[in-house]
C-alpha positions in Angstrom: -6.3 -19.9 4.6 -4.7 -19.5 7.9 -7.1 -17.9 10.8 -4.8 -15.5 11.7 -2.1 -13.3 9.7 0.7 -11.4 11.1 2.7 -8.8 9.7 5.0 -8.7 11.8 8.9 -9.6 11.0 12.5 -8.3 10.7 15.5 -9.0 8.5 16.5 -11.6 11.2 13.3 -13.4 10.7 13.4 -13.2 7.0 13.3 -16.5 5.1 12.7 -15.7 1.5 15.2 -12.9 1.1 18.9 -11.5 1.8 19.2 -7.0 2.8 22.6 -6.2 2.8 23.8 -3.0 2.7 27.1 -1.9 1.3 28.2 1.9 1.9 25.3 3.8 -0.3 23.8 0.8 -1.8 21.6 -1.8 -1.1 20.8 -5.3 -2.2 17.4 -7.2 -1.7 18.5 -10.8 -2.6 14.9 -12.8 -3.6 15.7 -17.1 -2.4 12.5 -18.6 -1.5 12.7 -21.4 1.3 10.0 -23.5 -0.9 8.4 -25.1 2.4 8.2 -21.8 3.8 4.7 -20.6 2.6 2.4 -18.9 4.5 -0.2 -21.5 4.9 0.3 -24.9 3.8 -0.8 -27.5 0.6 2.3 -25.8 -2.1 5.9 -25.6 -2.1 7.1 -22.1 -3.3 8.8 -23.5 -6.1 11.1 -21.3 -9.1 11.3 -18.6 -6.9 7.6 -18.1 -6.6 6.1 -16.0 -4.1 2.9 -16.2 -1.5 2.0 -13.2 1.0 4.7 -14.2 3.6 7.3 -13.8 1.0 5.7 -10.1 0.3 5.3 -9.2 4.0 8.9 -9.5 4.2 9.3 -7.7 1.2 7.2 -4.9 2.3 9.0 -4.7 5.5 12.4 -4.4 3.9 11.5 -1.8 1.8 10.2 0.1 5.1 13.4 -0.8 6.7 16.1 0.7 4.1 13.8 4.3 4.6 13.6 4.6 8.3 17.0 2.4 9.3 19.3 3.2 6.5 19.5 6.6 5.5 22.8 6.6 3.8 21.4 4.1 1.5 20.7 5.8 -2.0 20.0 3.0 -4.7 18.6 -0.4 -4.0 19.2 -3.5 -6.4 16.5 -5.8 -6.3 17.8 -9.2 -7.8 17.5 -12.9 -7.6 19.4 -16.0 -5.5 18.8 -19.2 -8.4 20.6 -20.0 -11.1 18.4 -18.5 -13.8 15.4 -17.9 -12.2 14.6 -14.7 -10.6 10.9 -14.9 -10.2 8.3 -17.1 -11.5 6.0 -14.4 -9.9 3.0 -15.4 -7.7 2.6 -19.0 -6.9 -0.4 -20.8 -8.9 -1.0 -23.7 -6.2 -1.1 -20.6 -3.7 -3.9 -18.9 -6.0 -5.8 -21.8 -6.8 -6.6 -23.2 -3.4 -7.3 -19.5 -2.2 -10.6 -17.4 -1.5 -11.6 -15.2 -3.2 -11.3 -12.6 -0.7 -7.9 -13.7 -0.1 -6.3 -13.7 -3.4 -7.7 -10.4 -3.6 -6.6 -8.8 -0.4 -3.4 -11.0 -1.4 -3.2 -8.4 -4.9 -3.9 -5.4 -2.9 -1.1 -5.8 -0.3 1.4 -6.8 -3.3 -0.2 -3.4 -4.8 0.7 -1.3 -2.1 4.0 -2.8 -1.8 5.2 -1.9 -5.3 3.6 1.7 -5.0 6.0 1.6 -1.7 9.2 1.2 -3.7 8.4 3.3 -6.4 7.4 6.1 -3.3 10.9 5.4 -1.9 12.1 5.8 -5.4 10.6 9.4 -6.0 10.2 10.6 -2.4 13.4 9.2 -0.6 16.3 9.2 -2.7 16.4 5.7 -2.4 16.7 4.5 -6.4 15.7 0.9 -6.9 17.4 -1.1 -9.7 16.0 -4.6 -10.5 18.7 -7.0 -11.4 16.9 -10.0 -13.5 19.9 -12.7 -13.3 17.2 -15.0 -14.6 13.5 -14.7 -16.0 10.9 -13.2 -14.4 7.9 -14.3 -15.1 4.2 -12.8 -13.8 4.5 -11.0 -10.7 8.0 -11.5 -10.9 8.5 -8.8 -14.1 6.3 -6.8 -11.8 8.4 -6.5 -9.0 10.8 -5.3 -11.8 8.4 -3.3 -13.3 8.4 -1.1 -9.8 11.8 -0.8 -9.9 13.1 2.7 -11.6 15.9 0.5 -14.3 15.5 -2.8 -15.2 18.4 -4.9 -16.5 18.1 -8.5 -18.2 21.0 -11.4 -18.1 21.6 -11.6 -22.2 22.1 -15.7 -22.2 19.9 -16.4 -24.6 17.3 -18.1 -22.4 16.5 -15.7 -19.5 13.1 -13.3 -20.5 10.4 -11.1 -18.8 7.0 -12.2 -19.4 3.4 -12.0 -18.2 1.9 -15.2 -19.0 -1.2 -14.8 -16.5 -3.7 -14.1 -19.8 -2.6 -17.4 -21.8 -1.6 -19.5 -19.1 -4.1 -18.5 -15.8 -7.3 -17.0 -17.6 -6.6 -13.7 -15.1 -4.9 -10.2 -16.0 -1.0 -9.8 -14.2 -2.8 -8.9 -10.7 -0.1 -6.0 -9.5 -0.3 -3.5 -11.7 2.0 -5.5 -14.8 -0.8 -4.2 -17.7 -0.7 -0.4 -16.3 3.1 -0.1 -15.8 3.8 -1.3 -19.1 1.7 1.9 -21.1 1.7 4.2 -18.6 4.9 4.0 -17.3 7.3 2.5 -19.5 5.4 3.5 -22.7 5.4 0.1 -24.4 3.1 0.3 -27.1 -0.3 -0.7 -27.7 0.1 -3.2 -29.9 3.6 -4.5 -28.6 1.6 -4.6 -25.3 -0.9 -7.1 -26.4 1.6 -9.3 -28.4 3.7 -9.4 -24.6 0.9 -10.1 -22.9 -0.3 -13.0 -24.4 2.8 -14.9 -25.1 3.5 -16.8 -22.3 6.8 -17.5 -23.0 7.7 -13.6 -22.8 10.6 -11.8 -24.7 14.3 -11.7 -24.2 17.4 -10.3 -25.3 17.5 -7.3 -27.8 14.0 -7.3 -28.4 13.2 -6.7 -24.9 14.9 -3.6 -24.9 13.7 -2.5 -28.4 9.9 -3.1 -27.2 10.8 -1.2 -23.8 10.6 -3.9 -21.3 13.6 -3.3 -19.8 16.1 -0.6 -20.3 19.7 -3.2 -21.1 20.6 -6.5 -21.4 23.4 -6.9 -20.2 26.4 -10.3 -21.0 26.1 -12.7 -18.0 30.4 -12.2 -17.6 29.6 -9.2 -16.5 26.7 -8.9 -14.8 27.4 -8.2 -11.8 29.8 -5.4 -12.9 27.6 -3.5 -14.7 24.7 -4.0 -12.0 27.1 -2.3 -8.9 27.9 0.5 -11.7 24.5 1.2 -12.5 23.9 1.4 -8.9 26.4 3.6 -7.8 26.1 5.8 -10.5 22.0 6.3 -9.2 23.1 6.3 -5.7 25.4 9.6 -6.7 22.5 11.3 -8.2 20.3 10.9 -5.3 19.1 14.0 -3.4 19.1 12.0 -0.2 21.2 13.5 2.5 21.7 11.6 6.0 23.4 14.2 7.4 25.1 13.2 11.1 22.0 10.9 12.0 21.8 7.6 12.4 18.7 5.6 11.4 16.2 4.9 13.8 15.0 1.8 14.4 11.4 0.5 13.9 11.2 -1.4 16.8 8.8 -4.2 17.5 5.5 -2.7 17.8 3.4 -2.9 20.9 0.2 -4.9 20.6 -2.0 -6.9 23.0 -4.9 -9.0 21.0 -7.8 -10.4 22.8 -11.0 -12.0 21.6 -12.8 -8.8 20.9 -9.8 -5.7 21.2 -6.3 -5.0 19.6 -4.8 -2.7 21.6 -0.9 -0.9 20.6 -0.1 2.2 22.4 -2.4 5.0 20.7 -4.9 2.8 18.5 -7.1 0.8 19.9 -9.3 -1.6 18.0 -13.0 -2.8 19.5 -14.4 -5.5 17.7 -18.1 -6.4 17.4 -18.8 -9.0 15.3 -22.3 -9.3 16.1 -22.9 -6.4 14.0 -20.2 -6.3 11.9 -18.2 -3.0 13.1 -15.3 -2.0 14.4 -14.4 0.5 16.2 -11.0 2.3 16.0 -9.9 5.2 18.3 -6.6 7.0 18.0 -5.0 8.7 20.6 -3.1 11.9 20.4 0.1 12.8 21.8 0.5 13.8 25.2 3.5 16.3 24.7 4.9 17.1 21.5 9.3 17.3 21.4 10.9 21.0 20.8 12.6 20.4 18.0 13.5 17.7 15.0 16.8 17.0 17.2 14.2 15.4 19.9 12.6 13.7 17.2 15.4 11.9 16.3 16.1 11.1 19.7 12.3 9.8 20.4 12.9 7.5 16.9 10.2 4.9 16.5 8.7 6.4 20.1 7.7 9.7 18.2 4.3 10.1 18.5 3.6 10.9 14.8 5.2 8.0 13.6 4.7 5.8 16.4 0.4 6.4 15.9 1.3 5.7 11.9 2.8 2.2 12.3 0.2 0.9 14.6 -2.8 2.6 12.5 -1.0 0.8 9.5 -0.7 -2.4 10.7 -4.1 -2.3 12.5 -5.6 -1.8 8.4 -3.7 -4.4 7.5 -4.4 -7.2 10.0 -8.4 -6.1 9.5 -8.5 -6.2 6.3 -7.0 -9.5 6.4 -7.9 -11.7 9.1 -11.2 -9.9 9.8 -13.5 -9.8 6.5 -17.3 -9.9 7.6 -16.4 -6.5 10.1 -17.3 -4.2 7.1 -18.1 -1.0 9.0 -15.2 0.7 10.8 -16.0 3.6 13.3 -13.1 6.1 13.2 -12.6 8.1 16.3 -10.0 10.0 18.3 -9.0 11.1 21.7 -6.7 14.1 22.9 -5.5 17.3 22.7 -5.9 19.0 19.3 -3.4 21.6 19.7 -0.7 19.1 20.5 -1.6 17.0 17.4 -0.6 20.1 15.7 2.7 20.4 17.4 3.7 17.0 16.9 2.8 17.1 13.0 4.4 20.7 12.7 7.6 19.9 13.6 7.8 17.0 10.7 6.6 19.6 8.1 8.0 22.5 8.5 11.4 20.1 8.5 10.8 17.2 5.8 12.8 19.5 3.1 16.5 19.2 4.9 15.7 16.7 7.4 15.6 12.9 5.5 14.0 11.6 9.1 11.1 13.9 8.6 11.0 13.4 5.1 9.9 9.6 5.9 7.7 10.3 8.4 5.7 12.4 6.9 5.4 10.0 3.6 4.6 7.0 5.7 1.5 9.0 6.9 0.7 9.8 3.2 1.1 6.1 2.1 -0.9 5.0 5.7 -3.7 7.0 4.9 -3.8 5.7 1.0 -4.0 2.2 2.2 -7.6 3.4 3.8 -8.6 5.1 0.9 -8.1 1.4 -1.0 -9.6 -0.6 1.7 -13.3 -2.0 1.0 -14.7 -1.7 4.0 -17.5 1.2 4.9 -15.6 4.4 6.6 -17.4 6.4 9.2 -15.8 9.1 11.4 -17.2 9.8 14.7 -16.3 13.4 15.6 -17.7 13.8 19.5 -16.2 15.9 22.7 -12.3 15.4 23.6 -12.0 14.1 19.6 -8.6 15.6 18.3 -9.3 15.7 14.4 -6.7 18.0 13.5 -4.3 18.0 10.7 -3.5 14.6 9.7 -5.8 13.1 11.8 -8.7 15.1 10.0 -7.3 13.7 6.8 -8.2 10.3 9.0 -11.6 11.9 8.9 -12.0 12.8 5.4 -10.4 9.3 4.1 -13.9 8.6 5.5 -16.9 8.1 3.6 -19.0 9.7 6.0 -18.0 12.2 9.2 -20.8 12.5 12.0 -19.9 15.4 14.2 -21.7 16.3 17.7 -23.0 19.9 17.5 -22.2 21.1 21.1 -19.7 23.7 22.5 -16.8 21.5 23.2 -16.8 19.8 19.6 -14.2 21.0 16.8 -12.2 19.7 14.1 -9.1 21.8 12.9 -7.6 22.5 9.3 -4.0 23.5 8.4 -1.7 23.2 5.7 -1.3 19.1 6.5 -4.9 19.0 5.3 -4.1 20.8 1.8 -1.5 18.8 -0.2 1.3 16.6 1.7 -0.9 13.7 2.1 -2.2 13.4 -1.5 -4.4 10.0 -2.8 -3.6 8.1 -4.9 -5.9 10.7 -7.9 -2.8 13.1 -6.6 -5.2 15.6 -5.2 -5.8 16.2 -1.5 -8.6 14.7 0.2 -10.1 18.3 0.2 -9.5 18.8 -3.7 -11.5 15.2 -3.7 -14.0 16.5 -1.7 -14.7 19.3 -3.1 -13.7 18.5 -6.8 -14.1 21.3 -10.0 -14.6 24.0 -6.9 -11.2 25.8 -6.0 -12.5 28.5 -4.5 -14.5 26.6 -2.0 -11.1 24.8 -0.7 -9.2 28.2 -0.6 -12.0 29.8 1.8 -11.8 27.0 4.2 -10.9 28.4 7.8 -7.0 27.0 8.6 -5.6 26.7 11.6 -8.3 27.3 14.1 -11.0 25.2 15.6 -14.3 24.9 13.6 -17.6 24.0 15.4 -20.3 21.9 14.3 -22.6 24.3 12.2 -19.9 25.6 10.4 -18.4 22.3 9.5 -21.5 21.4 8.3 -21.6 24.9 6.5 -18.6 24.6 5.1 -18.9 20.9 3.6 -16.6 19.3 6.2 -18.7 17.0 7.7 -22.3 14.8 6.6 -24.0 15.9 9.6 -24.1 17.4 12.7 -27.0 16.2 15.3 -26.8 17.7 18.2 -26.4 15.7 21.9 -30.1 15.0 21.9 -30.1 13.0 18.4 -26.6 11.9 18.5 -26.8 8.3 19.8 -29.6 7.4 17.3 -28.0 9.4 14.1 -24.7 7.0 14.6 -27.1 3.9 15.8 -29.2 4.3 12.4 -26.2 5.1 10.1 -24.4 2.1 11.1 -27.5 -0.5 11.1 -29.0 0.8 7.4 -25.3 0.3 6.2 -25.1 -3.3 8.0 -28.5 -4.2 6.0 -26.8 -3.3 2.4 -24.7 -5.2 0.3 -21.3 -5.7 0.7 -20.6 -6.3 -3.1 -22.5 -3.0 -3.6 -20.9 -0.4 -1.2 -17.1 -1.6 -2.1 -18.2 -0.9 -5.8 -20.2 2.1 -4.6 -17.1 3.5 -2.1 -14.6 2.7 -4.7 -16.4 4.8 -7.3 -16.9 7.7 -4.5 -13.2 7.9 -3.2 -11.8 8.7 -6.3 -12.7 11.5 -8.2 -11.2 13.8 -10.7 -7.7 12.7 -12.5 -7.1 9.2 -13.5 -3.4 8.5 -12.7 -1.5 5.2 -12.7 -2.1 4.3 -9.3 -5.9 5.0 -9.7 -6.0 2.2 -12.5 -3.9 0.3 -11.1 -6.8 0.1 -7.7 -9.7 1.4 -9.8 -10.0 -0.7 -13.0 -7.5 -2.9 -12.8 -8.8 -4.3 -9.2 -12.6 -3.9 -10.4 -11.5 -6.1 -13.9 -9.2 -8.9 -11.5 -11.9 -9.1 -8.6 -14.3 -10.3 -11.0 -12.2 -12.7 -13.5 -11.2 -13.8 -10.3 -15.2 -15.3 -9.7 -15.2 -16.6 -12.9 -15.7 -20.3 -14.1 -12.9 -19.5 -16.8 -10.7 -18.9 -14.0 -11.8 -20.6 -10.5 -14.1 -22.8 -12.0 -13.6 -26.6 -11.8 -12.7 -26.6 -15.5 -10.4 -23.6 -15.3 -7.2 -22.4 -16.1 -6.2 -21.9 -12.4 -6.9 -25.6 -11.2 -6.0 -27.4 -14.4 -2.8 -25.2 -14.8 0.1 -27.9 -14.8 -2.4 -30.7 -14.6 -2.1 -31.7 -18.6 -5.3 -30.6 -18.8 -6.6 -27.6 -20.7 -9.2 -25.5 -19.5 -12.8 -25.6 -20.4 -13.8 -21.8 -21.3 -17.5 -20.2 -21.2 -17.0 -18.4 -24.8 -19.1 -15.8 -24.8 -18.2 -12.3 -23.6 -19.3 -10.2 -21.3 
């Protein structure tokens, strides 16, 4: 696998697929260059996919929220002739790491989370189009998609083949989408599931696989009808504003430091950590008008595209740095301002609206990511609103107990950025006690003692003990397990209400990581290197 990743790209760069934009409605067009994978040693063939094709993907589907606000419905379809996805590609998989293919399932994750958050949240409706079969993670990109319809030709289908074809489960999310959110049954499920050569036609629709087949004369027809129709039921309201740009970010990468604007990244790999400080505003603009002016130079969202890429390119190109030291730097108060502005506004203004979800799904991406959290909460820290949701995404917070040192609560902290268990980090925190949350202090600073009164922090040593609490914190968890605290801060984060997305990162993940080690899969006899070798694979038969 390549030694470094970059998730950086725009629609000009895109070689795997086609945004166009007509009035209200959008269309993602999936053609795959075949030599264009990521890394080389497989040809993307049938409209299979690696993570560059999903890094474009990813970025699309930020594009069409933040640079396209008239855009209300979004048809995701295919460019071959009867193919729209064969899903992810096998060479791709089998010549992988493991810690790639699963940080490779993760990012796919997020990204179909992303669409169906743009489909709820943004008035943007997305409609997948299958002019062909899709196949695997192909019917999973449909799967994310709000109405599905199937080319009735008699030879297109949706299927998910990974169980009798791979030895692995559908690795983004295909087994949970289909109970939980299109209420195929049980039994239909596991019939679907391990017939590789999937359904079609009238019987996908009576199982619930897709919502119409639709005659390949008119296709097309009925697709842009669909569309439009979703497009005029969408709440989303541009107004006068244009969209704003997401320009190219900022960044300046050395041997030991990424540095954007207001995140900087300090990398020591002697020891395994990371640390990451994030700077606050230095002003914060009067009104939403100056927001829109500002665009991608607003603060709020400025700090949330770096932060998000920063997880991303750690998580990916930097596996063995497993403790990350969160800090931050500024002016609480103007934190405050910044963030205010996007909340009070995100019910009429669409630009706010965005903004203030992007945070949300920035901050989930943390809560996923298998690498120890620690928050480092000293003098000049600005931990206020969403930035002390930074703090509680955490799975410790260390605060200095000194005069100067406070963290600050309001109304960001206590339901817009949810998890992915739909509760606020301080419903999480604090889970089967209500009262508790409702007595925290709001919108005021809160020393040391009392944080550690009121729950909101592990500990808090005071300047004396400081430098050795952190020290010994960080070296006991360098000396532990990594297999054991991603199990063990998995099972922590989430707490409470099992929802779709929880599976879909909880068990699902947990069951994929670890048929992903196994000889039935990754083995020399298994299904993922003999696949398309004539070969069957040699299975271990008894269960576990």
């Amino acid at each position: 696998m390549p030694g470094e990743v970059s998730f950086d790209t725009s629609p000009d760069r895109y070689r795997h697929w086609r945004l166009e934009t007509d009035g209200d409605v959008a269309t993602l067009t999936l053609d795959v260059d075949e030599r264009g994978g990521i890394v080389d040693g497989y040809e993307l063939k049938m409209n299979s996919y690696d993570l560059g094709v999903d890094i474009e993907l990813y970025d699309a589907v930020q594009r069409l929220r933040f640079e396209h606000p008239e855009v209300r419905a979004v048809v995701v379809t295919g460019g071959r002739e009867r193919m729209f996805c064969a899903g992810a590609n096998i060479q791709m998989l089998a010549q992988a790491s493991h810690s790639w293919k699963a940080n490779f399932c993760k990012f796919t994750n997020e990204t179909r989370n992303g669409i169906e958050d743009a489909t709820v949240h943004s008035g943007q409706t997305y409609l997948a189009a299958l002019n062909g079969t899709a196949a695997g993670g192909g019917y999973e990109i449909a799967l994310a998609c709000e109405t599905i319809l199937l080319v009735d030709d008699n030879s297109s289908a949706v299927a998910l083949p990974e169980v009798p074809l791979l030895g692995v489960l559908p690795g983004t999310g295909g087994l949970t989408r289909l109970t939980d959110k299109r209420g195929v049954r049980r039994d239909l499920a596991d019939v679907f599931a391990t017939r590789p050569e999937g359904v079609r036609g009238k019987t996908a629709v009576a199982w619930g696989l897709v919502d119409e087949v639709v005659p390949r004369a008119t296709f097309g027809t009925v697709v842009q009808q669909r569309a439009r129709a979703a497009a005029a039921r969408s709440s989303r309201s541009a107004g006068d504003h244009r969209g704003v740009r997401l320009t190219p970010l900022r960044r300046e990468t050395t041997a030991d430091r990424i540095g954007y604007d207001h995140v900087i990244a300090d990398l020591d790999r002697a020891a395994g950590v990371v640390t990451i400080t994030v700077y606050g505003p230095t002003d914060a603009p009067a009104d939403m008008a100056a927001v829109h002016a500002l665009g991608a130079d607003f603060w709020l969202l400025a700090v949330t595209r770096q932060l998000d890429d920063l997880v991303l390119r750690l998580r990916t190109n930097e596996p063995a740095l497993g403790t990350w030291l969160i800090r931050t730097s500024g002016d609480p108060v103007k934190v405050v301002s910044c963030e205010s502005i996007v909340l009070e506004h995100r019910d009429e203004d669409w630009l706010a609206n965005e903004i203030a979800h992007y945070l949300k799904r920035t901050l989930k991406r943390l809560d996923v990511t298998s690498r120890s959290l620690i928050a480092l909460i000293e003098p000049g820290s600005c931990f206020a609103g969403g930035l002390m949701d930074l703090a509680l995404a955490c799975d410790r917070q260390y605060m200095r107990d000194d005069d100067t040192t406070t963290v600050t609560l309001t109304e960001a902290n206590f339901g817009p950025y949810p998890m992915g268990n739909d509760l606020s980090r301080l419903e999480s925190r604090f889970y089967g006690e209500p009262s508790r949350v409702a007595a925290l202090p709001r919108s005021r600073p809160i020393g040391g003692r009392e944080a550690v009164e009121s729950g909101l922090v592990t500990a808090a040593p005071d300047e004396f003990d400081w430098d050795d609490e952190v020290r010994l914190a960080v070296e006991e968890r360098a000396a532990l397990s990594p297999d054991a605290l991603t199990g063990m801060e998995a099972n922590h984060r989430f707490v409470g209400p099992e929802t779709m997305e929880t599976k879909i990162f909880g068990r699902l993940t947990a069951w994929q990581n670890w048929i992903f080690t196994r000889p039935n899969a990754s083995g020399p006899e298994g299904s993922l290197l003999r696949y398309g070798t004539g070969q069957r694979a040699q299975f271990d038969r008894k269960r576990v």
